[in-house]
C-alpha positions as CSV (number, residue, x, y, z in Angstrom):
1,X,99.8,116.1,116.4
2,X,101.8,113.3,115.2
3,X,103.0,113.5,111.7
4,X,101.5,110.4,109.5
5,X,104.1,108.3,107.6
6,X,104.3,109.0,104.0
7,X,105.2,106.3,100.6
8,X,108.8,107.3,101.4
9,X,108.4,106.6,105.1
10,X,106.8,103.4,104.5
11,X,109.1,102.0,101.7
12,X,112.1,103.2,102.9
13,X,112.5,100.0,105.2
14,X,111.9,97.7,102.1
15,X,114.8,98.8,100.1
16,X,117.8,97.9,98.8
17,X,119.9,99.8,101.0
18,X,118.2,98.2,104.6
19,X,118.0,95.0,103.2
20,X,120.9,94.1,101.2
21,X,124.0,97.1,101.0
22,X,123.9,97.3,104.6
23,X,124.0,93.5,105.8
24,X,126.6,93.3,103.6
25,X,128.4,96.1,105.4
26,X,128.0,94.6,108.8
27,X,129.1,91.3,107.6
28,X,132.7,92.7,106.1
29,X,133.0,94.5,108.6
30,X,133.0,91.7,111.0
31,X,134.6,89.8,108.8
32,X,137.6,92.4,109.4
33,X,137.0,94.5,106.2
34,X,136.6,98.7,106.1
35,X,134.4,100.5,103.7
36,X,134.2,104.1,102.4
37,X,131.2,105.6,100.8
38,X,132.9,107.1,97.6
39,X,129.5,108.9,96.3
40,X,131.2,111.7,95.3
41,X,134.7,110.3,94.5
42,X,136.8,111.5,91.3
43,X,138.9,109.4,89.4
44,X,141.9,109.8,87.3
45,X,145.7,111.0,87.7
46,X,144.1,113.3,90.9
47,X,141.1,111.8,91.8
48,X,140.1,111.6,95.2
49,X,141.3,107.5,95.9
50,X,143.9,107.0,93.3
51,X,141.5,104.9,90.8
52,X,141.0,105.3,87.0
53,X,137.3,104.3,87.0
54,X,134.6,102.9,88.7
55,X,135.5,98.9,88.1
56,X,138.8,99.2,90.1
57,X,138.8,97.6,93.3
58,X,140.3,99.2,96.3
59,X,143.0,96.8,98.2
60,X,144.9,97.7,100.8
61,X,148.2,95.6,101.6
62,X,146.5,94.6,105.3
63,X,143.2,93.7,103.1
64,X,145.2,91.2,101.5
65,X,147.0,89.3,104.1
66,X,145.5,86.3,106.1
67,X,142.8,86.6,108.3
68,X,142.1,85.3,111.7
69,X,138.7,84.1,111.9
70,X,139.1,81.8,114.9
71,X,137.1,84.2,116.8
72,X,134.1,84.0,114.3
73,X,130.9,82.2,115.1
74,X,129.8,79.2,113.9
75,X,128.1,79.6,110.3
76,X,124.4,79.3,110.9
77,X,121.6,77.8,108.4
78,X,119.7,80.4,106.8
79,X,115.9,79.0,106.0
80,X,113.8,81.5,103.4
């Protein structure tokens, strides 16, 4: 017998995590970008990524040089 969907089931597909954090992902990512899920990062002199707190933003020296982007699409209109 099939199991029947539960609240979590249901609202899982409504939250922040399918609709916003991982668009987001998929767009940096094509736009040439990496991420890292730090969840159980550790900061300080020896913590796990080399940053003092939460605020500081990771950079790499290839995230800051120029981009080529020529092989992007076009940008489309986005209607709500």
């Amino acid at each position: 017998m099939p199991r029947t969907p539960g609240v979590g089931d249901v609202t899982a597909g409504y939250g922040e995590l399918v609709l916003v954090k991982l668009p987001a992902i998929a767009l940096l990512e094509l736009l040439g970008w990496t991420h890292a899920n730090l969840f159980a990062e550790t900061f300080g002199e020896h913590g796990s990524e080399g940053r003092e707190n939460e605020h500081q933003v990771i950079l790499t020296p290839a995230d800051l040089g120029e981009r080529d982007v020529s092989d992007l699409p076009e940008p489309q209109a986005v209607s709500a």
